[in-house]
Each structure stands twice: as structure tokens, then as C-alpha cells.
N, C-alpha and C positions, 0 to 999 in steps of 0.2 A: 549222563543220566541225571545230576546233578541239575545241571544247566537244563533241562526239559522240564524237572523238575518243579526249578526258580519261574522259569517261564511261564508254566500252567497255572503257578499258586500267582503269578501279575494277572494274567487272564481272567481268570474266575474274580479276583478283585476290581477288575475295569468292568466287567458285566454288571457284577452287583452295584459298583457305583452307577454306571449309568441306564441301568432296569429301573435306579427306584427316580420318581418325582421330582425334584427337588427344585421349590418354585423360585424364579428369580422374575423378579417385577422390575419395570421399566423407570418404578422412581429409585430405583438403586444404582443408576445408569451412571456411570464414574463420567464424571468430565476430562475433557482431555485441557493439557495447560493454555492451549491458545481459546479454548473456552469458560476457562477460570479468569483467562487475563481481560476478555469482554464482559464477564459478571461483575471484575472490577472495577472497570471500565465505568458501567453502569450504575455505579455508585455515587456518582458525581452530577448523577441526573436532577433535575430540579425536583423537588418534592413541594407542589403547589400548597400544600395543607400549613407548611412550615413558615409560609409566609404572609398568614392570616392572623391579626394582630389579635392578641389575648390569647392565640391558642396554642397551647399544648407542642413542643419541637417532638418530631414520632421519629423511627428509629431512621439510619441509614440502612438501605437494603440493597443486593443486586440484582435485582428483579428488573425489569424492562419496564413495567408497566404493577401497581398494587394499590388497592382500595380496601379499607375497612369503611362500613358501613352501619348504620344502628336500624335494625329489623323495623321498631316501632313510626320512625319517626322520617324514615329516609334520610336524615342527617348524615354529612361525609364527615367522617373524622378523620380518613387521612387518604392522600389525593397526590397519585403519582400517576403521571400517562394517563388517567384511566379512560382516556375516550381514542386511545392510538389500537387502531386496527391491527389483529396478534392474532395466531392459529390457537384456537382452543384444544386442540387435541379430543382427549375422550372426554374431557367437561362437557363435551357438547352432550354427553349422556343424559346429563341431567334433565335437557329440554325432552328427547325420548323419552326416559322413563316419569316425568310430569306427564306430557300425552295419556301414554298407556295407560296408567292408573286413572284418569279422568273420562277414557272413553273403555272402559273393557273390565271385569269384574276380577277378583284372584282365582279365581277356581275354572278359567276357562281355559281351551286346551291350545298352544300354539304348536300347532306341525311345521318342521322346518324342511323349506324347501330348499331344490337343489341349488336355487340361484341364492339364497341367504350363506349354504356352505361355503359354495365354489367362485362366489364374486367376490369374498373378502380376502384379502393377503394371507397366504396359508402361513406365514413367517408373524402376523402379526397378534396384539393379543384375544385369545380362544380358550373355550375347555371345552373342545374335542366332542362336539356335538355332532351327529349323522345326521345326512337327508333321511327324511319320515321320522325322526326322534321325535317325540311327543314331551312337551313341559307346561306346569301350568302356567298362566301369567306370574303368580307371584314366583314362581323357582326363577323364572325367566328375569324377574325385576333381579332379584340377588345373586343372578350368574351377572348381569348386565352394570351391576354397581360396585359388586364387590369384585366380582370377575375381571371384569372391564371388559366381556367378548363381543366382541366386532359382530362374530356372525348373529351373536342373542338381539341384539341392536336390531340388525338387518329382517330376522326374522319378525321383532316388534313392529318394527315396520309397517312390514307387510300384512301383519293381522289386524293393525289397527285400522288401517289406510286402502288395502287391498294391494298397494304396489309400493315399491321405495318413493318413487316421486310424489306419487299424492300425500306421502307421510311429510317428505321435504315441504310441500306447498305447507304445511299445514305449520311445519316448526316455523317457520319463518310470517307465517300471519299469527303465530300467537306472540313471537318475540316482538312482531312491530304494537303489535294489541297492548305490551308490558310497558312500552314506549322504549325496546331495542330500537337506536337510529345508525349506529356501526355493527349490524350483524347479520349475517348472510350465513346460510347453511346448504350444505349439496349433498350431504349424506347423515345417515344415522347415527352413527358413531364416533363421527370427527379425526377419518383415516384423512392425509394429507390432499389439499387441492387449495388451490390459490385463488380460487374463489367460496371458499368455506372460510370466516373470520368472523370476530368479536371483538369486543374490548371489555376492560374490567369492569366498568360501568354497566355495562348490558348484563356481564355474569353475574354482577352483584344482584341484578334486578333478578334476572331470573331463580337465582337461588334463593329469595326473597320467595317468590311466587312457591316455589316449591317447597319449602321449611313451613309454609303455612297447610301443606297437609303434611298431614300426621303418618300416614301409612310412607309416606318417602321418606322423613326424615327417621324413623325407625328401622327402615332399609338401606340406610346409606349409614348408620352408626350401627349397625350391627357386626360382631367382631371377626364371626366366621359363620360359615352356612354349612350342609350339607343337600343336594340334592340327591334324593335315595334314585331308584335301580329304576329305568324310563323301562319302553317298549320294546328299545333295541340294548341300550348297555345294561348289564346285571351290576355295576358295582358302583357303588357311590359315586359324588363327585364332590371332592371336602373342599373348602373355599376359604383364602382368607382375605380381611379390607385391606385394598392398597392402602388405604390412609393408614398412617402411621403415627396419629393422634389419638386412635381410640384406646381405650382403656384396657391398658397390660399392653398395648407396644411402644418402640423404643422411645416416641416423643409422643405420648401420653401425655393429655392437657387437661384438667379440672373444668369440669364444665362444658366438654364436647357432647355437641349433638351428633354432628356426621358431616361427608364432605364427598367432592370425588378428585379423584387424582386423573392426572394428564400427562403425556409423552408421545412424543415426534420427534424426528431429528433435526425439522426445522422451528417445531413449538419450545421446545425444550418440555423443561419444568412446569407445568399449569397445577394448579390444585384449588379447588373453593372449599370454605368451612365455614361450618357455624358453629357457634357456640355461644351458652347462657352463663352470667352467674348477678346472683343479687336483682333477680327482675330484668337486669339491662343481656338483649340479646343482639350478639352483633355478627355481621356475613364478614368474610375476608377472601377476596381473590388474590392470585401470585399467579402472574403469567411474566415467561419466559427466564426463567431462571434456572441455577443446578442443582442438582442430586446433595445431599440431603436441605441443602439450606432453604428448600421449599416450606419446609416444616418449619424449620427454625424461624425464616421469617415472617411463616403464619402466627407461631406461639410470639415475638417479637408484637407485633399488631392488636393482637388480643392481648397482651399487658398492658399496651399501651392507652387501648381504650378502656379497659375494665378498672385501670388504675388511676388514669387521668380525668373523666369524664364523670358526670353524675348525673341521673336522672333523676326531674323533680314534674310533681303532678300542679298540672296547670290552675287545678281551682284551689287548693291548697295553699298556694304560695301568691293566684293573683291578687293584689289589691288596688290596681288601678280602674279595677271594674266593679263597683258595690254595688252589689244583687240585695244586698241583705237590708239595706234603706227602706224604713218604711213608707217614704214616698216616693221610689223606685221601685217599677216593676208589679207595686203591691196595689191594691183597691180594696174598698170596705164597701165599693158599692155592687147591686145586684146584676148587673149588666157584662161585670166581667165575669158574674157565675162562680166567685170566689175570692176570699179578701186573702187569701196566701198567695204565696210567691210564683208569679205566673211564667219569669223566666231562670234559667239558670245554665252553668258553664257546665260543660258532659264532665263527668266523673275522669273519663281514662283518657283525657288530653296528655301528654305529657311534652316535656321538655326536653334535651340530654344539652348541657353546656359543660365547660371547665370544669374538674372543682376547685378553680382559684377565682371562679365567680361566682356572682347570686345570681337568684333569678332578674332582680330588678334590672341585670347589666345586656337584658336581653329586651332589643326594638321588641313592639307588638304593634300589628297592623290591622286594625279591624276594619270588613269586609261585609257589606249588607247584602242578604240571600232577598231573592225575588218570592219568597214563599213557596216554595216548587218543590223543594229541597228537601223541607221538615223539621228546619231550624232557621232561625232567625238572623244569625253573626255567622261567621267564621272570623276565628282570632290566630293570624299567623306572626310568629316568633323567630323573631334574624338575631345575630351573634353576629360580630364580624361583618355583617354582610352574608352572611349564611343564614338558608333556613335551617333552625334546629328544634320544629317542632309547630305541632297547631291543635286547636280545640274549639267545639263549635258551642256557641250559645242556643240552648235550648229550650221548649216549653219546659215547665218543670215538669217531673213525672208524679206528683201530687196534685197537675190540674193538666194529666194529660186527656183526659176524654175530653177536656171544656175546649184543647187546641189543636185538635183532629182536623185535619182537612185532606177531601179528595185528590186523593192521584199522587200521594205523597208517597215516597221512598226515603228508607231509613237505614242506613247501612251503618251497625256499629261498627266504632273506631278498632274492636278487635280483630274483622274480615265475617264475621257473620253475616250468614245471608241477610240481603234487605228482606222487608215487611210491608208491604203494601199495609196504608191506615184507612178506615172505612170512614166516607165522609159523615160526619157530623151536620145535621141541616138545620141544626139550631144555633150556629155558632158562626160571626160573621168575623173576618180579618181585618184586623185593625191594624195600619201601619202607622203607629205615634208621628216617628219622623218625618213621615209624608205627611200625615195631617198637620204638622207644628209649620212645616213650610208651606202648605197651600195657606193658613188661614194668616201665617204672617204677610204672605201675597195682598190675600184679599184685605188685611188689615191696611197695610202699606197703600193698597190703590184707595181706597175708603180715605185714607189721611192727604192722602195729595189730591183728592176731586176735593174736599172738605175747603184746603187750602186755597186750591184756585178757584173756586167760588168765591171765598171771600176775597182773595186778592182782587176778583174782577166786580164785587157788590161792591167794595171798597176804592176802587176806581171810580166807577160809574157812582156813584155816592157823591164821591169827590167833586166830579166833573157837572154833575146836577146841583152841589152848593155853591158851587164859583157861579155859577150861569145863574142861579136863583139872586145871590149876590148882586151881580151886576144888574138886575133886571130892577131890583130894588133902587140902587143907585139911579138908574136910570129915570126912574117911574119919579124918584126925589128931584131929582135934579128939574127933569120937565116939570113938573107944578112950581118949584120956587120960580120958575122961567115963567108963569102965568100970572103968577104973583108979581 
């Protein structure tokens, strides 16, 4: 009785343990030793960033392939693999749910069909959605980010695109559109296939493109969701971010925006983030690594650039370019429609180098626009042999209506829609520099006809006073002969 007893009261304990939830997520995935001993391995890999002079040594990692990036500037601050072709796993979400939000509103309805349930790996990651379940796009973006479900993916898909493959066509011309040149996509959600790949470089890009809307990166740093009771299930579904940087879990980072995490058994570890602090905002990919040191060598990356690096504003600090000359750029006559400063360097150029440099230790290469543009320069800035930044010389904005011209597009340096300008018909283009060489042309040929003229008056001079000479002699000499 006793023994029936013992047995009943284990029973009733193993139900309640496993009745209730208890979520385990795939970046908790323990490595086993023989692949501890290849992340070691991997540490011995060259890290191309470390061997660019003046810069910054960044950390050792076991990652396969890592990139930190700087948001504003496209600047590489630290450069390992990142163009070696790697399984992205569920990162690849992030090109989905960029799509969705750009073609489809939050409030519209996706129905999940049976091929969204029943084509993805019933083993892989889900929250337990049913064929005809009803979710709005946005529940759908925060089962898809925070969730990481396979089938939310598939279903995205389908509503944006009408079928998985027209969605695939679509990831894959906007990643080549971002200038993705190693990435190849075959499905939604980046379940395993040997023709789905990426490299760091492309993630970085693309997370790039996506951290500039705002509705993703508030979705992808958000801590936990609930999607309340659909059509068919009555009871919540409570969510939390695999990312394990957001604010109150275990590696919680000062300055996170959001990220997504990634697992395969042949991707390993993937995870992209972003994060801000002090103005400098910087992307981090980690492809192929272990459990937890994913994080660890994200936060590693992000000290490294937030500690190492400084961002400085390009017209503030330039001075090899004087705008402010009053015989530069300036006129007091009525022709140029205004005696103030007709051009000037944009505001939000910036920089990011060392801080064990100045600006001055940074090449500048200036770049003349054909007038098409709606500025006049581009000024790009190398370090090392690296670009680490640019800024364009503009009309000023205190004699912009006097330097409007048709057909012109103007895309601020912060991703702001362009502005078409409405031509001005009283105001004609004057390129200085093309004028100062046509007329030193024409000066130049004016000086050499001037010269050989006289060289040839100067002959012919010559040759007519020798012969005038002789004729003289001549004319002398016969009379004294008559004489």
C-alpha cells in the first residue's frame, strides 16, 4: 500500500512537471566537447580588422565569421570572414519581417493555411498555431521575432507574396537591391538547405536596412508579447525575446535596440544586434558559434567599438576646405542673386575613426557631381585605407531657392525620403571649375597663335632685311663700277 502509495504521489509529480510550458530555446543549446574544441579552434582565425594600421586590436572570438559595423557611415570596425558563405538560420527572419511591414498594414488579417502548418518541421521552432487561426500582421511580426515560428514565417509569406516562392523571388531581389553579393535564400524562415546562405557582410547590410524602420526595431527589442485568444484558441500566447541582451535578461546590454537570434545544427549560434549609445549606433553579426558565447561575443564587439572608436561631424572639424573665405564661394555681385555663402559642407556628414586619432589623420577625397545630384562635391574619408565616412558640399540653405534646379533629387544623409526641387527658370548653372579650364584653354591657344605670329613676322622681317641689305650693296657696288 505504501509502495502504491510512493508511486502515485511520483505520478501526479511527472504530469504537473510536464502539463506545464516550460520554454527552452535553442540559444541555450549546450555544445558538446568536440564542438567546444572547433569554437577553439576558430579562434586562431585571422581577424582582417586587426591588421589595419592605426586601428584599434578588437577582441579574439570563436565565432566562424563577425562583423561590427557603424549604422551611419557603413564603416567596418571589426572584420572577420565576413564575406565566407554561412547558414543564417532564423536571422534570415529579419529579411521577412522587413518585407511584411513594407508591403502589408498591422491591422490586416493573416489566415494560416494548411500548407504554412504542415510544411514546416513539426520538431522545429512554433507556437502552436492551427490551420484557419486568424492573427493580425503585427501579432504575427512578434510571434515571428520574438517567437522565432517557422510556421508565422511561412504564413508571412504567403500573404504578402501569395505563395512561399513568389515571397523567396522577392527576399532575394531585395537583398541583391541592398548590395547582398553572398546570399541566397529558399525559404522564409531559414529551416536548413544548402542552398539558403549568407555571410556577415550581407547581415550586417540587411540589418542596416531594417533598424532604419522604426516599427522593426521596436519589435525585435521588445521583451515579451502576449498574443490574446484568435478564432480558434481561447488562451493567450505569452512570448519571450530569444535575445538575451534585452533589458532584465541574463546579458542585458546598455544601449540595446533589438536583434534576432539563430540555431541549426549545422548554423550553430547566429544572432545580429543593434545597439546605440552617445549618438554612435553600431550593427553586430555572430555567425557560427556556441551557446552562450553568442552574446558574450556580441557585448565583446559592442565595447569594443563604443569604447574604441569616436564619431566626429565632418563640417565642424573640416578645415582643409574654407567655405567661409570671403573670396570663396562668396559674391557682392547681383548676378549670383546673393553676396552670402553660396555653398556649404551638409550638417550630418560624419566621421567614425580611432580615438587615438584626429580627424586630420583621415585621407579626404573630393569628388565633383555632374549637377544631377543636387550638390556640388562629395567629400569621402579613408583611415587606413578604409572608408570611415563622407559628406557632400552643398548649395547653402540661406541661398537655396537662388540654386534649385530641375530634375534634382535630394536624399538626406539621415534615409529621409528624397524631394524632388522645382526648377527655378531664372537661375542658370555655373560650373567655376569648368569655366577656369575652358578659358585657361582659350587663354593658352590666344598665347601660342600671338607667339607664332611673331615668330613667323619675325622671320619674314628678317629674311626681307638681309635681301633689302644685299640689294643695297648691290645697287652700290654697280655705280662705283660706272664710275
Amino acid at each position: 500500500m505504501r509502495y502504491l502509495k510512493r508511486s502515485f504521489f511520483f505520478i501526479i509529480i511527472y504530469i504537473l512537471l510536464f502539463s506545464y510550458s516550460i520554454p527552452v530555446y535553442a540559444v541555450n543549446t549546450k555544445p558538446t566537447a568536440e564542438q567546444k574544441a572547433a569554437a577553439e579552434e576558430r579562434k586562431f582565425l585571422t581577424v582582417e580588422s586587426n591588421e589595419w594600421k592605426g586601428w584599434p586590436e578588437g577582441p579574439v572570438l570563436g565565432a566562424e565569421a563577425a562583423i561590427l559595423m557603424d549604422f551611419n557611415t557603413d564603416t567596418i570596425l571589426y572584420s572577420k570572414n565576413i564575406h565566407e558563405q554561412l547558414y543564417p538560420a532564423s536571422t534570415t527572419k529579419m529579411m521577412t519581417a522587413l518585407l511584411t511591414i513594407e508591403n502589408t498594414s498591422m491591422d490586416e488579417i493573416v489566415t494560416f493555411s494548411h500548407e504554412a502548418i504542415h510544411n514546416v518541421d513539426s520538431d522545429s521552432s512554433r507556437i502552436g498555431i492551427d490551420v484557419g487561426e486568424q492573427l493580425t500582421v503585427e501579432q504575427c511580426l512578434y510571434g515571428l521575432m520574438l517567437g522565432s515560428a517557422n510556421e508565422v514565417a511561412y504564413a508571412l509569406a504567403e500573404h504578402v507574396a501569395g505563395s512561399l516562392d513568389a515571397f523567396v523571388d522577392m527576399m532575394n531581389e531585395r537583398a541583391a537591391a541592398l548590395g547582398c553579393n553572398n546570399t541566397h535564400f529558399i525559404n522564409a524562415n531559414g529551416l536548413p538547405n544548402e542552398d539558403h546562405y549568407t555571410c556577415a557582410f550581407d547581415l550586417a547590410l540587411i540589418a542596416k536596412e531594417c533598424y532604419r524602420n522604426e516599427a522593426f526595431a521596436n519589435i525585435s527589442g521588445t521583451r515579451n508579447y502576449t498574443i490574446p485568444a484568435t478564432n480558434i484558441q481561447s488562451e493567450e500566447r505569452i512570448m519571450d525575446n530569444h535575445h538575451l541582451m534585452v533589458q532584465g535578461f541574463r546579458y542585458e546590454y546598455n544601449g540595446f535596440i533589438g536583434g534576432k537570434t539563430g540555431y541549426t545544427k549545422d548554423a550553430r549560434q547566429t544572432l545580429v544586434s543593434c545597439a546605440e549609445r552617445n549618438g554612435m549606433r553600431l550593427i553586430c553579426v555572430i555567425m557560427k558559434e556556441e551557446s552562450p558565447d553568442q552574446f558574450i561575443d556580441t557585448q565583446k564587439l559592442f565595447d569594443y567599438g563604443f569604447d574604441g572608436f569616436q564619431i566626429l561631424n565632418i563640417k565642424a572639424n573640416e578645415t582643409r576646405y574654407t567655405l567661409d573665405s570671403s573670396t570663396f564661394f562668396k559674391t557682392d555681385l547681383d548676378i549670383m542673386g546673393s553676396s552670402k555663402q553660396a555653398l556649404d559642407l551638409n550638417d550630418s556628414g560624419t566621421v567614425i575613426i580611432p580615438k587615438t586619432a584626429s580627424f586630420e589623420d583621415a585621407d579626404v577625397e573630393l569628388t565633383y557631381a555632374d549637377g544631377s545630384e543636387g550638390y556640388v562635391a562629395t567629400l569621402d574619408y579613408y583611415f587606413s585605407g578604409n572608408h570611415v565616412g563622407f559628406t557632400t558640399l552643398d548649395y547653402a540653405h540661406s541661398n537655396k531657392e537662388v540654386f534649385e534646379f530641375a530634375n534634382v533629387l535630394r536624399a538626406s544623409m539621415e534615409g529621409n525620403s528624397p524631394q524632388t526641387l522645382k526648377r527655378n527658370r531664372n537661375v542658370v548653372f555655373v560650373n567655376v571649375r569648368r569655366i577656369i579650364i575652358i578659358l585657361a584653354s582659350v587663354l593658352g591657344a590666344i598665347l601660342i597663335f600671338l607667339f607664332m605670329k611673331s615668330f613667323i613676322l619675325s622671320y619674314s622681317y628678317s629674311g626681307r632685311h638681309m635681301k633689302n641689305i644685299e640689294k643695297k650693296r648691290y645697287r652700290k657696288r654697280k655705280k662705283n663700277m660706272k664710275l
